[in-house]
Every structure is written in structure tokens, then in C-alpha cells.
N, C-alpha and C positions, 0 to 999 in steps of 0.2 A: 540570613537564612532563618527560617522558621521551625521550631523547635521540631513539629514534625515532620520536615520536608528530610531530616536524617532519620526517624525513627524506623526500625525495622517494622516487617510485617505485621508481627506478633501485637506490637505497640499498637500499631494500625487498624485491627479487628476490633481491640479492647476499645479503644476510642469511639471509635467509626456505632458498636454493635452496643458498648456501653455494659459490655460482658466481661470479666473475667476469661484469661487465655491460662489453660492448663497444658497444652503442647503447640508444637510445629512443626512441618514437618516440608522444606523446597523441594518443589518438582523440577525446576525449570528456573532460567535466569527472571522470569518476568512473573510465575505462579509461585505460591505457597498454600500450603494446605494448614489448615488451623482450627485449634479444637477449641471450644470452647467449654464454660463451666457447663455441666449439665450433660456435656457429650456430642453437644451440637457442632458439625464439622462446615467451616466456612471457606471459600476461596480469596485469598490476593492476590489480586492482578496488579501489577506494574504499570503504568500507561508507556505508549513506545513512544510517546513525544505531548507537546503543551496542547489539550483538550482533548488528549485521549481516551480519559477517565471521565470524563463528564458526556464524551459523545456517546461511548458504549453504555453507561448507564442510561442517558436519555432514550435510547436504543432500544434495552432491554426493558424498561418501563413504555416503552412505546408499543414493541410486540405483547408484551402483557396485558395493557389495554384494549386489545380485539379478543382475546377471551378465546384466542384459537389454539395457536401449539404451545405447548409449557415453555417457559423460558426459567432459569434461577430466579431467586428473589432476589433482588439490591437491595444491602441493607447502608449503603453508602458508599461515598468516595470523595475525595479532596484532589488537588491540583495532581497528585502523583498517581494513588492508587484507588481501586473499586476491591468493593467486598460484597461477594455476591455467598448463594445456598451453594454447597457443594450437591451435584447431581449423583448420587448413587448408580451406579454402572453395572448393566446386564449384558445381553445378547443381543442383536439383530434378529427381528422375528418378519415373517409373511406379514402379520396382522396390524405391527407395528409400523410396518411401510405402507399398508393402505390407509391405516389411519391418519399415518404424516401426512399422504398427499391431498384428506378431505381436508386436514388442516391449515395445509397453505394454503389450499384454496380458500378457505373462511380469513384467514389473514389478509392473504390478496386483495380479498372482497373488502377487508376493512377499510384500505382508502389513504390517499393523502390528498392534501392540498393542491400540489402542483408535482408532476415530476422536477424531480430536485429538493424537493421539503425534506429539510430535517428534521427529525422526531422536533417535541416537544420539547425545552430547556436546552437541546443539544445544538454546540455550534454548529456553526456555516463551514468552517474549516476542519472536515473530520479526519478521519482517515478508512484507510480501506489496507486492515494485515497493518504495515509498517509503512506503507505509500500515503502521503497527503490526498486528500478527496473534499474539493468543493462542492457543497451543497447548494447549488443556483438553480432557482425556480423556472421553470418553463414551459409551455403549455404545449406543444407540438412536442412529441417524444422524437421525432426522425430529428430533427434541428436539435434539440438541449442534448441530445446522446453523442451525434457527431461534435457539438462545440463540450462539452461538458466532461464525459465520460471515453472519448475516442479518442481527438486529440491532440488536448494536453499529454497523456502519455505516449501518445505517438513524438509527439516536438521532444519528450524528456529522451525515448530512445532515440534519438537522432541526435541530440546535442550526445549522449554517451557514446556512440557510435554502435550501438545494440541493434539500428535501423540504418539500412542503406536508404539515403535520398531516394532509389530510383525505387526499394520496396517501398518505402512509404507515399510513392504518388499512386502504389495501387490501393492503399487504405483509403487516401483521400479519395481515391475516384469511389470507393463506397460511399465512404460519408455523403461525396455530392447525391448518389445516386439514392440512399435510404429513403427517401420517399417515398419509392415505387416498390423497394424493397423489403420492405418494414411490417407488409400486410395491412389489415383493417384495422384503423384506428383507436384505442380500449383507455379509458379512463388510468391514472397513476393512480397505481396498487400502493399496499404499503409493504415493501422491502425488508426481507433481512440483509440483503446486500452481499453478503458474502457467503452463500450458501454452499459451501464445499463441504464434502464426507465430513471431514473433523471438525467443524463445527456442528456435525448430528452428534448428539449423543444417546444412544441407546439404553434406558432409561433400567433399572431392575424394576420400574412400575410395571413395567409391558409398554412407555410409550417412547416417542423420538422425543427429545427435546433442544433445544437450538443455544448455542450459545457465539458469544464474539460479532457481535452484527455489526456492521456497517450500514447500519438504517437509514434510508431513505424512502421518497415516491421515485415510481420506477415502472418500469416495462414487468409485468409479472411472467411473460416467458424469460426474464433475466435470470431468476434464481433457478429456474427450470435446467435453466442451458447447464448455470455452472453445478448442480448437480450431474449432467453429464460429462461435464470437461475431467472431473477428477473420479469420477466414478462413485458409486452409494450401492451399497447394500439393498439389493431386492429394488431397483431401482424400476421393474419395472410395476413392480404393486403400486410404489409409491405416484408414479403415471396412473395408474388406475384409478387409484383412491382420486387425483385432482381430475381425471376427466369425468369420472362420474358425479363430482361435486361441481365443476363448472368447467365445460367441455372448452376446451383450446380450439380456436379458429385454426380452420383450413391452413391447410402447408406450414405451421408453427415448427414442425420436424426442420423443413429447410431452412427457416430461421433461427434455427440454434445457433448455426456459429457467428452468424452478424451478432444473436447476443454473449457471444464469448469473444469477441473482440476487445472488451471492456478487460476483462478479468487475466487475456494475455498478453496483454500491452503492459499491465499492471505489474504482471511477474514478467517479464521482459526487462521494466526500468527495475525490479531487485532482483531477479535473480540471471537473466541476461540472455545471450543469445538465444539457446534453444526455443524460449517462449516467441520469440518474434519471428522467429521461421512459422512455429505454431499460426500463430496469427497472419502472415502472408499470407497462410496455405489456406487458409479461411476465406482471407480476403478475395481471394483467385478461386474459389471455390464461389462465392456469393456474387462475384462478378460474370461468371459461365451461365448463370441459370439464365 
């Protein structure tokens, strides 16, 4: 073992930031909060498994690159941990949900390579929360989504028995059908991939800022949808603000839940049944239109 594969958080900042640590302070099994000299307050993250830390920084150095919505600064990370700015915490405003939504739209608009591109320096093998997530390139989003993103964790809930056989040949009958279902064809955006409430954080700038990403190229009504799965603050400025920056194609509303398919399967294989009823009812939902 490597001298800092044991050192505590604290060790980790000082390293990582090349600063002096004058406190700390855990929030959480996986965060710490830490000050540095001068007063400067930094976050450490834990990775939940091998390339966790290096996918989320590539992540967050990837979103920072399109110069759209704020993300933390990375000041580093090693095999274990990431040490990112801590974000100073306000309120949820009107102004700050219409601005989040020109801003994903400018993120979106930034691009990737292929659906399925991983940021820059980040692995092929990320993760999405605590769930494994392969990063495989593809060019047709209806095909790479159903093999890619749909399911794999449809087969993981089946083998835990979270998925009855007979639900999961109504997902598959999506998957076959996504072609027709998918709407008008749109370039892979670049993803925060895991756009749920608590990964917004409500800035004391006055702005949203993003953090925890599961970055990929991706379908840009994906992050859309899973802001509606869990619900967001002022959620419908934050629609505003991206249709007025770059209007969503006809019937994208009915396609919400084919794009939350991804994200209930997901919490389906950890947290279990309930989500996979979730996602049945989707499925049988996107199969009626």
C-alpha cells in the first residue's frame, strides 16, 4: 500500500492543493470539508470505487471547458480521492433557474464526439452515483442507448430479481422500438449525466452550479428528463431559459420517460424494487403512444 492510499482527508488537500490545512471538518462517509491556510474551504471526495476520482474530475474539467454553467474548480485527485472549491450556498431564485436553463443549453450546444465519449483523460469505465457506467461510442443514439445505457441494467435487475422476465420483455420491446420512438435525430451533446436536484447547487452568487457528473455525449433531452424525474426548484424557468436558448423538438415532453429509463433501471439495480415498477410504468407508457 501507498503511503497515501491510508492518509486521511486532511493529508489529501495538503498534498493534492500543496497548502497548509488549518481544520476539517466530515460531512458524510465519502465528503469532508477543509480549510485551508488563508481560509480558503475545499471539498474531499472519496471515489465509490477504482476510477471514480479521475472520472468525476475529467467530468468536471470537461463541463468547465464549454465555458457554460459553473462547475467547482479541481484542484486534484489520486486513485482514492478528488479535491475540488467548495461552492458557497444560497437560495433557489426565479432568475437563477432561467439562467441554468440558457446554460445547459450552451453546454449541450458544446458537443462531444460520439454518444458515449468520455470527457477528456476520463475512463471508458465510469460510473453513474455508485452503479458502474460504460463509456462506449456510438453514432446512432436509438441503438447505443438501448445497448449501452438501457440494457445492461435491465439484465443486472433481472439477474437480482428487481425485474420480472415478463417486465423486462416490455423494456426490450422499447428498446427494439426506439427508432421510431426517439423523435428527430440531434447531434451527442455534452452531458452532465446525472442531473438530479442535488447535484444543483444553488449558488450565494445568484447562480446554479453542477456538481458530481457522470459526464458523457448523450441525448440532451436526457438531463432534461432526469431533472423532472426527481424534481428541481423553479423547474419550469429552468425550461424557459433552455427553450429560449435552443427550442427542444416537437413532442420532447412525451419523450421524457423513454429518457428516464436510463436513470430507473439505474436505481432499480441499488436501490431495488420500487424504481423498476417506476420504469415498467414508463415503459408501458412509451409503448401506448
Amino acid at each position: 500500500m501507498r503511503p497515501q492510499d491510508a492518509e486521511g482527508s486532511g493529508a489529501t488537500a495538503a498534498r493534492l492543493t500543496g497548502r497548509r490545512v488549518t481544520g476539517e471538518r466530515t460531512l458524510s462517509a465519502t465528503l469532508t470539508e477543509v480549510t485551508l491556510d488563508g481560509g480558503q474551504v475545499v471539498m474531499v471526495k472519496r471515489g465509490d470505487g477504482p476510477g471514480a476520482a479521475q472520472a468525476e474530475a475529467a467530468g468536471l474539467r470537461w463541463l468547465a471547458d464549454a465555458g457554460a454553467v459553473p462547475v467547482p474548480a479541481v484542484h486534484g485527485h489520486d486513485p482514492h480521492r478528488l479535491v475540488t472549491d467548495r461552492v458557497p450556498q444560497g437560495r433557489p431564485k426565479d432568475t437563477a433557474a432561467l439562467r441554468l436553463g440558457r446554460d445547459l443549453a450552451a453546454l449541450h450546444a458544446a458537443g462531444a464526439p460520439a454518444f458515449g465519449a468520455p470527457p477528456p483523460g476520463g475512463p471508458r469505465d465510469a460510473y453513474i452515483g455508485r452503479a458502474p457506467m460504460r463509456n462506449a461510442d456510438g453514432t446512432d443514439w436509438p441503438a447505443w442507448y438501448a445497448e449501452h445505457r438501457v440494457l445492461p441494467y435491465l439484465r443486472l435487475a433481472v439477474d437480482d430479481d428487481t425485474v420480472r422476465p415478463a417486465e423486462a420483455a416490455v423494456i426490450e420491446r422499447v428498446c427494439e422500438r426506439l427508432p421510431e420512438l426517439a423523435g428527430p435525430a440531434e447531434p451527442p451533446a455534452r452531458l452532465h449525466g446525472d442531473l438530479w436536484n442535488g447535484n444543483v447547487l444553488w449558488g450565494a452568487d445568484g447562480r446554479a452550479w453542477l456538481i458530481d457528473p457522470a459526464a458523457h455525449g448523450g441525448h440532451r433531452e436526457t438531463d432534461l428528463a432526469m431533472l423532472h424525474l426527481f424534481g428541481c426548484p423553479h423547474l419550469d424557468e429552468v425550461l424557459d431559459g433552455y427553450q429560449q436558448a435552443a427550442p427542444l423538438a416537437d413532442g420532447w415532453t412525451d419523450r421524457i420517460g423513454l429518457h428516464q429509463l436510463f436513470p430507473l433501471l439505474v436505481h432499480a439495480v441499488l436501490f431495488g424494487r420500487g424504481y423498476a415498477e417506476q420504469a415498467l410504468g414508463q415503459a408501458e407508457a412509451a409503448l401506448a403512444r
